[in-house]
N, CA and C atoms of all chains as a GROMACS GRO file, in nm:
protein
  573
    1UNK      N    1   8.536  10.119  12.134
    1UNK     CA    2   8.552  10.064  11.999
    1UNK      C    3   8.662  10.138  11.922
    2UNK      N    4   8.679  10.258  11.912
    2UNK     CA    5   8.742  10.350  11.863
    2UNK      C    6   8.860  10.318  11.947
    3UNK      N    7   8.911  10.267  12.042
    3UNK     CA    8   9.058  10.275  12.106
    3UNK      C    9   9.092  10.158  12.029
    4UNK      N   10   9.011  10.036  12.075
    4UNK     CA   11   9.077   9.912  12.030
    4UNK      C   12   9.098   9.933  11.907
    5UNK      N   13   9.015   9.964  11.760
    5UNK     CA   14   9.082  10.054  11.675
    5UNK      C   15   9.230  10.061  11.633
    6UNK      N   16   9.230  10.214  11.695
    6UNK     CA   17   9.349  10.317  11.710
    6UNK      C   18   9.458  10.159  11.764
    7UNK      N   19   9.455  10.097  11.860
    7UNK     CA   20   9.551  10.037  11.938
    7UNK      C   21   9.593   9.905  11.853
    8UNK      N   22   9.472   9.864  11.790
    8UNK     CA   23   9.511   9.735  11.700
    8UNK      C   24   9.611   9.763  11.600
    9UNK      N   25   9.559   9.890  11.539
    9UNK     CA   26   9.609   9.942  11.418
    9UNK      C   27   9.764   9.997  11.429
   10UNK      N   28   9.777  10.027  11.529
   10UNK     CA   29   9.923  10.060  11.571
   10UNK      C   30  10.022   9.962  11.611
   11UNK      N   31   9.948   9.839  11.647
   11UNK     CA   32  10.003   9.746  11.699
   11UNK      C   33  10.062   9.594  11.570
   12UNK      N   34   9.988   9.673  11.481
   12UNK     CA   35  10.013   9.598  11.362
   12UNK      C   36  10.115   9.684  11.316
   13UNK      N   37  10.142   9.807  11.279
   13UNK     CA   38  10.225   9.920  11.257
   13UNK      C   39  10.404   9.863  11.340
   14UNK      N   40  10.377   9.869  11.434
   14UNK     CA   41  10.481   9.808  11.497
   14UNK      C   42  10.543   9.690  11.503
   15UNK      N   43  10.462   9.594  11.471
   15UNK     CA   44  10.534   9.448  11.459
   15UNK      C   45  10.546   9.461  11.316
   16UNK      N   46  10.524   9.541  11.218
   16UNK     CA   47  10.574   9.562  11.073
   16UNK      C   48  10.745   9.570  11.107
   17UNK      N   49  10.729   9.691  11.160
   17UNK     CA   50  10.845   9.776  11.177
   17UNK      C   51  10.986   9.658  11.287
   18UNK      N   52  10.915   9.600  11.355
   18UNK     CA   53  10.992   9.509  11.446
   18UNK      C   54  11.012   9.407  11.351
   19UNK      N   55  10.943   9.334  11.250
   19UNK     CA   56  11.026   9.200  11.235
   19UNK      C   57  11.103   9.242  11.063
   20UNK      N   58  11.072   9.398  11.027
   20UNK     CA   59  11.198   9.462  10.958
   20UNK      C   60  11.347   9.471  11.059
   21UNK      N   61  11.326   9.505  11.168
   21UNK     CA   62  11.393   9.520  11.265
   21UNK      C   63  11.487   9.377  11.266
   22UNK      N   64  11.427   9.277  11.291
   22UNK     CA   65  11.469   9.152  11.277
   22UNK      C   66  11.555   9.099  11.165
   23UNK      N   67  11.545   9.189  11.028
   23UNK     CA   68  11.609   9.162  10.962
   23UNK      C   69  11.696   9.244  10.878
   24UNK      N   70  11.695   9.412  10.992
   24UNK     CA   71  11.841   9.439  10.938
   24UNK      C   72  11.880   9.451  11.055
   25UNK      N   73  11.881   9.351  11.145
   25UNK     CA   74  12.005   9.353  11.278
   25UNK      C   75  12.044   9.210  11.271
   26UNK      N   76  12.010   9.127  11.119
   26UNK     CA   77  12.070   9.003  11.115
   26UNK      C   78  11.970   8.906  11.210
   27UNK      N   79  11.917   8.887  11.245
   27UNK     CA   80  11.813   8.769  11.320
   27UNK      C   81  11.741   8.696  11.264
   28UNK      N   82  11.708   8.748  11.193
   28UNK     CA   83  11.554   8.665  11.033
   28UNK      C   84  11.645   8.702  10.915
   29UNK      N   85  11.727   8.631  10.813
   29UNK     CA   86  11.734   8.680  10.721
   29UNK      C   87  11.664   8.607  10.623
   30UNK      N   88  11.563   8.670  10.568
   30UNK     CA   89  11.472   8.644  10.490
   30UNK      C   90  11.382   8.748  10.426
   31UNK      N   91  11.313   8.714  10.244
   31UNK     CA   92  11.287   8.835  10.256
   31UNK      C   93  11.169   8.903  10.245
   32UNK      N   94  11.108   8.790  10.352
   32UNK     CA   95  10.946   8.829  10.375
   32UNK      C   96  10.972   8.958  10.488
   33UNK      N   97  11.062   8.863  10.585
   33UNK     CA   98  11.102   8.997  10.686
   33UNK      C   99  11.126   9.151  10.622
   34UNK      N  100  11.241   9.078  10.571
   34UNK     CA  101  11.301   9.257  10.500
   34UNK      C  102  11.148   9.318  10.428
   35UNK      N  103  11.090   9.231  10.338
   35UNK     CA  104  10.972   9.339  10.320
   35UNK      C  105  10.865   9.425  10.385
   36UNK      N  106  10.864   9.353  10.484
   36UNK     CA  107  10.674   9.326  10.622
   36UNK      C  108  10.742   9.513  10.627
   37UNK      N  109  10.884   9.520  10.620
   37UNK     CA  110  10.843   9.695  10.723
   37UNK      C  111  10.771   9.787  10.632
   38UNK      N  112  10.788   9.747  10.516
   38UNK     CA  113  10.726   9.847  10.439
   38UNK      C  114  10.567   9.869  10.422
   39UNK      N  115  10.479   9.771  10.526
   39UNK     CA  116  10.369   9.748  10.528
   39UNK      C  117  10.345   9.819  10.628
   40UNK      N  118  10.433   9.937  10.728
   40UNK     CA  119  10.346   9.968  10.778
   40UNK      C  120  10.341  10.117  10.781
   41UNK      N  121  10.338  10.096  10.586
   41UNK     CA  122  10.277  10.243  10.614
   41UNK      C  123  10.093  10.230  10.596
   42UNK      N  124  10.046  10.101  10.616
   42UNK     CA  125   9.921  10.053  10.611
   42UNK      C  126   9.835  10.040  10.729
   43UNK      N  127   9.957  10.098  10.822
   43UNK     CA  128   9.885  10.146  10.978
   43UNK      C  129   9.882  10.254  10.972
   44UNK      N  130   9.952  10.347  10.894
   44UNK     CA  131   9.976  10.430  10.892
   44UNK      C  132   9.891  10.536  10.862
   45UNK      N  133   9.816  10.501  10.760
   45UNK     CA  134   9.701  10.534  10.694
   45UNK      C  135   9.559  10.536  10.721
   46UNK      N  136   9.581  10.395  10.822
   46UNK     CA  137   9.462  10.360  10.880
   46UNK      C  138   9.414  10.450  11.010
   47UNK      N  139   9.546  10.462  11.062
   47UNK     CA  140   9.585  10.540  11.195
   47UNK      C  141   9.527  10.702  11.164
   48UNK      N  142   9.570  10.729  11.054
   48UNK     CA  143   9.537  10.880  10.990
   48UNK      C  144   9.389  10.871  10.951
   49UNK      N  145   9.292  10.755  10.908
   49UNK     CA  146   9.174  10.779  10.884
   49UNK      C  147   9.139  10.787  10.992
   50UNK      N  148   9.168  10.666  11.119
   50UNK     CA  149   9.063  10.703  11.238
   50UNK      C  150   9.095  10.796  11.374
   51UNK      N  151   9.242  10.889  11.307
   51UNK     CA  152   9.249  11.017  11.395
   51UNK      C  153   9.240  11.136  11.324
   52UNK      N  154   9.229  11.117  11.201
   52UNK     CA  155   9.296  11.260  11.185
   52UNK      C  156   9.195  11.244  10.997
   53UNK      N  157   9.041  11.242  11.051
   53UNK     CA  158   8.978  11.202  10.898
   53UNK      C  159   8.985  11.322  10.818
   54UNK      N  160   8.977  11.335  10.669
   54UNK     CA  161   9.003  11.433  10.604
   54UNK      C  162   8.859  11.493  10.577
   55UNK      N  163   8.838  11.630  10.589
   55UNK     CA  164   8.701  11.692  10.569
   55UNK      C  165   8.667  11.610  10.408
   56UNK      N  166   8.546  11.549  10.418
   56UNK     CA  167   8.482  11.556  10.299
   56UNK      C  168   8.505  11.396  10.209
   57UNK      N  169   8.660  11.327  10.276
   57UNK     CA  170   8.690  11.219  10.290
   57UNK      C  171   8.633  11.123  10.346
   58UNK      N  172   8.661  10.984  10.314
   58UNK     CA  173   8.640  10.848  10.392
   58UNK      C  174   8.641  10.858  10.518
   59UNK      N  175   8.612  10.803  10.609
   59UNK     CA  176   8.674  10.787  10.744
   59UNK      C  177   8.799  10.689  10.738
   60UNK      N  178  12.775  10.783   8.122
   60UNK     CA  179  12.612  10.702   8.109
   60UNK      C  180  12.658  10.575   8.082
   61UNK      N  181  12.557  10.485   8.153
   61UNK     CA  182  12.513  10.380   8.153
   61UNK      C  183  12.446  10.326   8.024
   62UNK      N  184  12.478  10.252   7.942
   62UNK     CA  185  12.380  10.183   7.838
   62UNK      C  186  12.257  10.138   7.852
   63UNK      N  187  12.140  10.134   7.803
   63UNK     CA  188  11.992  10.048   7.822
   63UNK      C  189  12.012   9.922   7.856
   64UNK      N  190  11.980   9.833   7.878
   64UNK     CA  191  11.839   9.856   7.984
   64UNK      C  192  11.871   9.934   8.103
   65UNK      N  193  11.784  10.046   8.142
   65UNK     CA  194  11.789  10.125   8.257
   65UNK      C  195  11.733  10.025   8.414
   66UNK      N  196  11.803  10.113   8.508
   66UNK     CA  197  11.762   9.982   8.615
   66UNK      C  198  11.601   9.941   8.594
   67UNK      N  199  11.520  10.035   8.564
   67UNK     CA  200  11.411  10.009   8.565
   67UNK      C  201  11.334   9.894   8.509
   68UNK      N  202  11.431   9.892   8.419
   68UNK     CA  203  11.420   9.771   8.292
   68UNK      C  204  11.461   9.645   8.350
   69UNK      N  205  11.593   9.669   8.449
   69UNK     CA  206  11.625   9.543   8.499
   69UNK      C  207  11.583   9.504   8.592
   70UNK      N  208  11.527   9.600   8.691
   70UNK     CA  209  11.428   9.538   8.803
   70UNK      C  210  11.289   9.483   8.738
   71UNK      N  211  11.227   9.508   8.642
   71UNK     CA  212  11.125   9.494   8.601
   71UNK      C  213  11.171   9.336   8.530
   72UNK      N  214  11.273   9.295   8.414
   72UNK     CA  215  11.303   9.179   8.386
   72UNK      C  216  11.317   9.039   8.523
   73UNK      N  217  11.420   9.103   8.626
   73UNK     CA  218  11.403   8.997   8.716
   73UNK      C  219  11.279   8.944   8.818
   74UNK      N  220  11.180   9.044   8.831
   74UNK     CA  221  11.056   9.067   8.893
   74UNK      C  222  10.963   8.942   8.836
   75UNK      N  223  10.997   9.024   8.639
   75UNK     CA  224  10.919   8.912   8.628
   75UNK      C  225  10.920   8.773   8.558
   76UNK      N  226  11.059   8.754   8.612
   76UNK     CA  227  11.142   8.598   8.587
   76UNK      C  228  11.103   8.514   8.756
   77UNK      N  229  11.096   8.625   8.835
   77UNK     CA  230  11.068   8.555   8.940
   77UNK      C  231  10.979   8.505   8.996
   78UNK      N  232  10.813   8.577   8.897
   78UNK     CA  233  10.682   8.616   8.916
   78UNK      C  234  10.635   8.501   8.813
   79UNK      N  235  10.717   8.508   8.697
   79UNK     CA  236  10.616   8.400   8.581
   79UNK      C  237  10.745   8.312   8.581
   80UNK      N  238  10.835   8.289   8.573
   80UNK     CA  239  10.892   8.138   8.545
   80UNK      C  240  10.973   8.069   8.688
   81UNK      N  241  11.006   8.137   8.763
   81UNK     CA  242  11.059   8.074   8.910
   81UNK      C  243  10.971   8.031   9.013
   82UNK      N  244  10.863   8.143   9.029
   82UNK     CA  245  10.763   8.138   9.124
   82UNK      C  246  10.649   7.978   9.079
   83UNK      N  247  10.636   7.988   8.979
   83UNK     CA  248  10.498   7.878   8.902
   83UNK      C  249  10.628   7.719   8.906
   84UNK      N  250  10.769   7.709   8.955
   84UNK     CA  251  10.858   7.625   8.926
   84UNK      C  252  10.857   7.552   9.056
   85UNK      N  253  10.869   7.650   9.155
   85UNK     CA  254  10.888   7.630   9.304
   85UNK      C  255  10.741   7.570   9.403
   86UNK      N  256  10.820   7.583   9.479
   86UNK     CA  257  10.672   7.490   9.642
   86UNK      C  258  10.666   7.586   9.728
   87UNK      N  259  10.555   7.536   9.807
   87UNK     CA  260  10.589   7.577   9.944
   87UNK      C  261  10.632   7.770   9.958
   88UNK      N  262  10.703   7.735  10.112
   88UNK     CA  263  10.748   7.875  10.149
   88UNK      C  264  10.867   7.938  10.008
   89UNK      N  265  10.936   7.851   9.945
   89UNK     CA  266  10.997   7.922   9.860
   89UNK      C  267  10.928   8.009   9.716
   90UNK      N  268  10.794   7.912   9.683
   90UNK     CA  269  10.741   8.021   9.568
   90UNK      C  270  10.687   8.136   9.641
   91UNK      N  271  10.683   8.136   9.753
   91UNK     CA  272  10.604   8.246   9.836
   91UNK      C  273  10.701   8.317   9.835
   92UNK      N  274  10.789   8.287   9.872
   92UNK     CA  275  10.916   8.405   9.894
   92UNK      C  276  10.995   8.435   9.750
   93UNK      N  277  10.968   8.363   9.650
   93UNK     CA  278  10.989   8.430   9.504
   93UNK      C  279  10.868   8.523   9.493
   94UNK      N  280  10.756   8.518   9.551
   94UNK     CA  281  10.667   8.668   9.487
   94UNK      C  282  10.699   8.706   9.554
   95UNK      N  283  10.725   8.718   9.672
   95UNK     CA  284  10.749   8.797   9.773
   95UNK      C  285  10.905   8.913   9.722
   96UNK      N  286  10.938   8.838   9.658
   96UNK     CA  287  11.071   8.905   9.633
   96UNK      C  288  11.053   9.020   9.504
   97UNK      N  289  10.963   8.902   9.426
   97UNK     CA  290  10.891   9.005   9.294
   97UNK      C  291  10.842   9.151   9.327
   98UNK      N  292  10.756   9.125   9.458
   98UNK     CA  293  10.689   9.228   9.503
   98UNK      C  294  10.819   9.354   9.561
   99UNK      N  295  10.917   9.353   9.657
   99UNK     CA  296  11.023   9.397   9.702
   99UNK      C  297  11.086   9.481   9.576
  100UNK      N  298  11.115   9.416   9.444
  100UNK     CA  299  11.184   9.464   9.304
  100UNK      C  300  11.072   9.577   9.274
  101UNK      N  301  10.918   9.531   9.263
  101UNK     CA  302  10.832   9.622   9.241
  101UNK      C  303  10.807   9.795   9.365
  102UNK      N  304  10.852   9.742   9.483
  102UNK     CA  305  10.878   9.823   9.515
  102UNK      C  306  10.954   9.942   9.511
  103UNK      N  307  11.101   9.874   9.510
  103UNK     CA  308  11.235  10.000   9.472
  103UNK      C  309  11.171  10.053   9.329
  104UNK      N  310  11.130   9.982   9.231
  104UNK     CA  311  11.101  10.024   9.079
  104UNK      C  312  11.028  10.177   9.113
  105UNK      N  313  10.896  10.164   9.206
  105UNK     CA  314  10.827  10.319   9.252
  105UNK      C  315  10.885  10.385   9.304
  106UNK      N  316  11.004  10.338   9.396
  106UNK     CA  317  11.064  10.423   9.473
  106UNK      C  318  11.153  10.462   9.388
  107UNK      N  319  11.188  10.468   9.292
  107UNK     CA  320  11.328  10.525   9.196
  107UNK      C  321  11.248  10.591   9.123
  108UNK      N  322  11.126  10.566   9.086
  108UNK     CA  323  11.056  10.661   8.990
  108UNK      C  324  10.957  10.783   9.086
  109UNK      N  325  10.936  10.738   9.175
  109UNK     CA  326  10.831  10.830   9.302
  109UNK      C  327  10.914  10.936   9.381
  110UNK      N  328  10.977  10.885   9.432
  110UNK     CA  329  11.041  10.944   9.585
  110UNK      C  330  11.145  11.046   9.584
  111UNK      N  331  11.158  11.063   9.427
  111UNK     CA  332  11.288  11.201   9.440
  111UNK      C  333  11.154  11.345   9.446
  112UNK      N  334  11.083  11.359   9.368
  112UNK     CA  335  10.982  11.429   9.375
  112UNK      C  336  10.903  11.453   9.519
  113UNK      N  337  10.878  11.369   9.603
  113UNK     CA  338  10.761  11.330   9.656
  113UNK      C  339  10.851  11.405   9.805
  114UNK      N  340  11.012  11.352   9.806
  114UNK     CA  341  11.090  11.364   9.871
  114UNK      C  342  11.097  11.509   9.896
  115UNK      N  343  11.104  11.555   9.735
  115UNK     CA  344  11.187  11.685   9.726
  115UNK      C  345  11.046  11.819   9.800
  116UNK      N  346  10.960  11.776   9.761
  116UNK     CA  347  10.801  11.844   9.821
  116UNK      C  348  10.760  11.842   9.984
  117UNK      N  349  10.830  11.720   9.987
  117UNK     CA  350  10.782  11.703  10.155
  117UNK      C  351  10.883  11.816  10.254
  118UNK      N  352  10.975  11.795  10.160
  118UNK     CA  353  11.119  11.905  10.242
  118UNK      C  354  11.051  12.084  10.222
  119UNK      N  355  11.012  12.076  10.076
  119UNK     CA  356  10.920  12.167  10.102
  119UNK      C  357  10.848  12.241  10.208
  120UNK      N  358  10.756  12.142  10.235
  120UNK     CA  359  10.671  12.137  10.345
  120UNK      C  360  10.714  12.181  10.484
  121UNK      N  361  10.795  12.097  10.484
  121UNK     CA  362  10.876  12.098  10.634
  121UNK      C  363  10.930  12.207  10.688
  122UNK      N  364  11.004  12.264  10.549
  122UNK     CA  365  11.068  12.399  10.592
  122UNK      C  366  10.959  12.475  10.588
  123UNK      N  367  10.861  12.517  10.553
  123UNK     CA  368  10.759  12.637  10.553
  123UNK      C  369  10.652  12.604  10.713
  124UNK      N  370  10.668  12.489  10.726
  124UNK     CA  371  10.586  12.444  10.865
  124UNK      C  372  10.669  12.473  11.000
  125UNK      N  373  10.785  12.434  10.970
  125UNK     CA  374  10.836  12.469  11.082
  125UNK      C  375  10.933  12.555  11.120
  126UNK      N  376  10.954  12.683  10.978
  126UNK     CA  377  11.043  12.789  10.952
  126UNK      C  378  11.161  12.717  10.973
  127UNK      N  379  11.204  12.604  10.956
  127UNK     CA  380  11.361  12.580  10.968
  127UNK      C  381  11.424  12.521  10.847
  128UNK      N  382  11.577  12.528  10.866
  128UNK     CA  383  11.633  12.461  10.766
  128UNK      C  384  11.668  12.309  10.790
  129UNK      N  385  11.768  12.213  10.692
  129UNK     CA  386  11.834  12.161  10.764
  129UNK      C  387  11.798  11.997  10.573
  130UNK      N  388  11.847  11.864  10.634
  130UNK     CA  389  11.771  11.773  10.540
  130UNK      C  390  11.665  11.712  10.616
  131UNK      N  391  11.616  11.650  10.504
  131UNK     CA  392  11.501  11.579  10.527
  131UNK      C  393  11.469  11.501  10.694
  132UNK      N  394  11.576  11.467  10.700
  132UNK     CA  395  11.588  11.408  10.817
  132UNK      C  396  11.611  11.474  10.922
  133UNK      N  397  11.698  11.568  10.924
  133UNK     CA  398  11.685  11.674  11.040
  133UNK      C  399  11.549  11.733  11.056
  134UNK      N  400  11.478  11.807  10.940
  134UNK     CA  401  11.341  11.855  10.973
  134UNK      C  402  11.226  11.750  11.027
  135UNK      N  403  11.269  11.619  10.968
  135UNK     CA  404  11.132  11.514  11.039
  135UNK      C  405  11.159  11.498  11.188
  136UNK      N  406  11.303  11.465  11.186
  136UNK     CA  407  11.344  11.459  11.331
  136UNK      C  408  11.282  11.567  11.428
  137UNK      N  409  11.308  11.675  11.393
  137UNK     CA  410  11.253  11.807  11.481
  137UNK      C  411  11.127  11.856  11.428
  138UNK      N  412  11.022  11.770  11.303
  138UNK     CA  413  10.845  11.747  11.339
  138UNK      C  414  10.816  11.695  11.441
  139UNK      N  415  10.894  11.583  11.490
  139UNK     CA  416  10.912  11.485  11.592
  139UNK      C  417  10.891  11.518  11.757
  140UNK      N  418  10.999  11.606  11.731
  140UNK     CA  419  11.031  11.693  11.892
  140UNK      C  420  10.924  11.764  11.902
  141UNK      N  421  10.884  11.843  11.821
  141UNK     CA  422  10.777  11.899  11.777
  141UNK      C  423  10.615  11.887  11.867
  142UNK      N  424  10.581  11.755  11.750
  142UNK     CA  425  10.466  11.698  11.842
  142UNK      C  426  10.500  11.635  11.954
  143UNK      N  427  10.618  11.603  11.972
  143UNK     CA  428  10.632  11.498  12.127
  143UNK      C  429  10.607  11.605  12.205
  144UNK      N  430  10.656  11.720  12.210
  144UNK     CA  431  10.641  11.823  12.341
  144UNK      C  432  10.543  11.885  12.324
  145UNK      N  433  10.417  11.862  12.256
  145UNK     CA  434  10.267  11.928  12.210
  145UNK      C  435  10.308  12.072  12.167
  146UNK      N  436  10.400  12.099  12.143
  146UNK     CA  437  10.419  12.262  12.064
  146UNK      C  438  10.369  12.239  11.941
  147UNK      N  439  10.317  12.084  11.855
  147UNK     CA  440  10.283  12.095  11.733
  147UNK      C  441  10.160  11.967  11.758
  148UNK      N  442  10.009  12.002  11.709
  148UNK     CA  443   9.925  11.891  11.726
  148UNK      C  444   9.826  11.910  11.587
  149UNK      N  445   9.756  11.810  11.535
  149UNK     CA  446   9.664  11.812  11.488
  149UNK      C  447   9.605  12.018  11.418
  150UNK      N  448   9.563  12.033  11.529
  150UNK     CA  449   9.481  12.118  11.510
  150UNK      C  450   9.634  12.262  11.449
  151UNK      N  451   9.766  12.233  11.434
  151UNK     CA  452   9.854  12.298  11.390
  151UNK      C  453   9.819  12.373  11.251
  152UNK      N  454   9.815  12.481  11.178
  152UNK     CA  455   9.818  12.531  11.051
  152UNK      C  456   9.905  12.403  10.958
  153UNK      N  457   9.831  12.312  10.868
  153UNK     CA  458   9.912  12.269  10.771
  153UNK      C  459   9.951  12.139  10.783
  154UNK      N  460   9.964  12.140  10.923
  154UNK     CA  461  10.012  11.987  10.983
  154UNK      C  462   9.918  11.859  10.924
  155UNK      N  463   9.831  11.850  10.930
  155UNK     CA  464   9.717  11.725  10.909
  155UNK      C  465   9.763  11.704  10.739
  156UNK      N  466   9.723  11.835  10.669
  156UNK     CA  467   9.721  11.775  10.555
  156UNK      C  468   9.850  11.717  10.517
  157UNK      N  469   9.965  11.789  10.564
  157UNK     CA  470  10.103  11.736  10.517
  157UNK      C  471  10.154  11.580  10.592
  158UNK      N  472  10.061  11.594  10.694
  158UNK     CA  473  10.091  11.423  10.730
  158UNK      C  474  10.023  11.322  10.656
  159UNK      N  475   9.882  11.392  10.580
  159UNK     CA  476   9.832  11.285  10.492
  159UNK      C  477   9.891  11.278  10.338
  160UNK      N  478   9.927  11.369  10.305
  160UNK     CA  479  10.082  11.408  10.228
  160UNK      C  480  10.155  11.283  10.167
  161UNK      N  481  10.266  11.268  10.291
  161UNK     CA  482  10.349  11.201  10.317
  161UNK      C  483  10.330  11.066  10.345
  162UNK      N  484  10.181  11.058  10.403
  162UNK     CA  485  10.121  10.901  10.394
  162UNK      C  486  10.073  10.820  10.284
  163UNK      N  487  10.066  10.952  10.183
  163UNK     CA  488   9.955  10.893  10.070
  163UNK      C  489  10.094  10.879   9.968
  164UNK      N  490  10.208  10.953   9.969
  164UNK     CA  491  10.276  10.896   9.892
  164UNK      C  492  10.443  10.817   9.934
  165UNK      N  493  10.422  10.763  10.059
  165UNK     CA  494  10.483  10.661  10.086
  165UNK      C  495  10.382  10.519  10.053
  166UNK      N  496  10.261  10.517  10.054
  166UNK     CA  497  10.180  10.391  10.002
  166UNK      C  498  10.144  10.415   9.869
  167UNK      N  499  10.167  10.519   9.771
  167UNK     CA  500  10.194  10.526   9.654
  167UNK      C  501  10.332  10.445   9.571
  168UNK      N  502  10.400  10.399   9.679
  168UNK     CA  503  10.542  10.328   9.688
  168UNK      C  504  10.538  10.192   9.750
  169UNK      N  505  10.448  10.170   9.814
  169UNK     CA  506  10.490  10.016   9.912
  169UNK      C  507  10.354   9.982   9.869
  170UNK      N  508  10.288  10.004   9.894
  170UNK     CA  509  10.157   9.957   9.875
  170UNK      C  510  10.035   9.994   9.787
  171UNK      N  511  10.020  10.023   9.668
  171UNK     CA  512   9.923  10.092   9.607
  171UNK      C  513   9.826  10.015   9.569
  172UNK      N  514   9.827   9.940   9.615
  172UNK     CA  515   9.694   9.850   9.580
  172UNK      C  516   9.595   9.820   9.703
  173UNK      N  517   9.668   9.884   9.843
  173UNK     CA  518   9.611   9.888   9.968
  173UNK      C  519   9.469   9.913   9.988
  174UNK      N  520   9.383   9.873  10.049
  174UNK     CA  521   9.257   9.889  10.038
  174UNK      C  522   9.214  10.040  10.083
  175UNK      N  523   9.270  10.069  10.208
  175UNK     CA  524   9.260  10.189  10.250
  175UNK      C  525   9.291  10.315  10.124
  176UNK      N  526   9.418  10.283  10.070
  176UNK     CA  527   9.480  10.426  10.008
  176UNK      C  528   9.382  10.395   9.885
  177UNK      N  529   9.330  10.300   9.811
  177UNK     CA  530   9.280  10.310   9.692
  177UNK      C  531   9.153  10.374   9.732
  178UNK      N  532   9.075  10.378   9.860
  178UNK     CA  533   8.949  10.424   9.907
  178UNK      C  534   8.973  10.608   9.921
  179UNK      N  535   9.103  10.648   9.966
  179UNK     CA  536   9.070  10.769   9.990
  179UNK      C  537   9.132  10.797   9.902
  180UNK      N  538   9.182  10.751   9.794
  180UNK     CA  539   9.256  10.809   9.662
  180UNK      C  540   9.101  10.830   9.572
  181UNK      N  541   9.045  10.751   9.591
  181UNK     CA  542   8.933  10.743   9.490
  181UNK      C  543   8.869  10.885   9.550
  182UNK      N  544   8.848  10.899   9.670
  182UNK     CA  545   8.734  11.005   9.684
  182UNK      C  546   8.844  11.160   9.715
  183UNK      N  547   8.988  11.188   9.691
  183UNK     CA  548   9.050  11.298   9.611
  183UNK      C  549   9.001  11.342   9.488
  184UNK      N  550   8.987  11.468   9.495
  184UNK     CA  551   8.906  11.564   9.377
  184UNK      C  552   9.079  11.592   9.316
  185UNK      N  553   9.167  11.636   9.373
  185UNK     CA  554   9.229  11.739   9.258
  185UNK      C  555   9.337  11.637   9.187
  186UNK      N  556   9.389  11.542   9.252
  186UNK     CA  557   9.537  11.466   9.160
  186UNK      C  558   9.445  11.366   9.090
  187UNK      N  559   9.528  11.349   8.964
  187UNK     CA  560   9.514  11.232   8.909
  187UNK      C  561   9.604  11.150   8.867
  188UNK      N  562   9.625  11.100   8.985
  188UNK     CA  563   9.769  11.024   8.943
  188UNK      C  564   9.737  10.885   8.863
  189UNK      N  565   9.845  10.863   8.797
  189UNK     CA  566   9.816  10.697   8.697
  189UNK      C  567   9.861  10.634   8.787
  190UNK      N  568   9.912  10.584   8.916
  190UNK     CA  569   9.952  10.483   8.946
  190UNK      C  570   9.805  10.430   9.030
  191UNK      N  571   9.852  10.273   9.014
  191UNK     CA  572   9.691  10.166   9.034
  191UNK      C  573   9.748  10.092   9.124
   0.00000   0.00000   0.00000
């Protein structure tokens, strides 16, 4: 349970970052694209609750 | 110097020309991509008011974690090398918290309304930051 998790959550992290990708190498110009990368600092976070939880914090 | 309105003023005017009179005008994928755009203006707006600070702390960090010099980007780069070759993990002096650091105020910038960051912002004892 905990991998699929970790693996979903990263995997959303990355297609953030890829279809930013898409649109500063000119392929998508649009500016849902140009925004999506900045969403993944929302894996990012998520990734940090379910590796790295803070004593006393959320999971 | 520049005269008023400060960019802040002017990202904030077109945001919300695009948010209350373009967006409620339009259809389809285009009013979507007028908030969408609203949202993008609201972004840089935190990042011009957030990230010189947030920036200037993390470099902080970096240099006292990993005794080196260099910019921002050279020291993340070689956090990088760092953990890739396990000379730096988790269980490192300093490391964890400064990665939650740097997480909590890059979504203090892109995302603050995120479900996650508003959950572990809420249960932080010492900052009280105003941003919602």
């Amino acid at each position: 349970m905990h991998y699929w998790q970790v693996f979903g959550t990263l995997k959303w992290g990355v297609i953030c970052e890829s279809m930013a990708m898409a649109y500063l190498h000119g392929a998508e110009r649009n500016v849902e694209r140009a925004t999506i990368g900045r969403r993944a600092s929302e894996a990012e976070i998520d990734l940090l609750c379910l590796l790295a939880p803070r004593q006393g914090g959320p999971a | 110097m520049q005269d008023t309105p400060s960019p802040d003023d002017l990202l904030a005017a077109v945001a919300g020309y695009l948010r209350e009179q373009a967006a409620p005008q339009l259809q389809g994928q285009t009013a979507f991509h007028a908030r969408v755009a609203a949202n993008a203006l609201d972004v840089v707006r935190r990042q011009l008011s957030l990230a010189p600070a947030a920036e200037a702390a993390e470099a902080e960090r970096l240099r006292a974690l990993l005794g080196a010099q260099g910019s921002l980007e050279e020291l993340n780069r070689l956090l990088c090398q760092r953990i890739a070759s396990g000379a730096m993990d988790l269980q490192s002096p300093g490391l964890a918290p400064h990665l939650w650091r740097v997480t909590l105020d890059k979504l203090a910038v892109d995302q603050p309304g995120y479900d996650s960051y508003r959950r572990v912002r809420a249960a932080e004892p010492t900052r009280q930051d105003k941003d919602t």
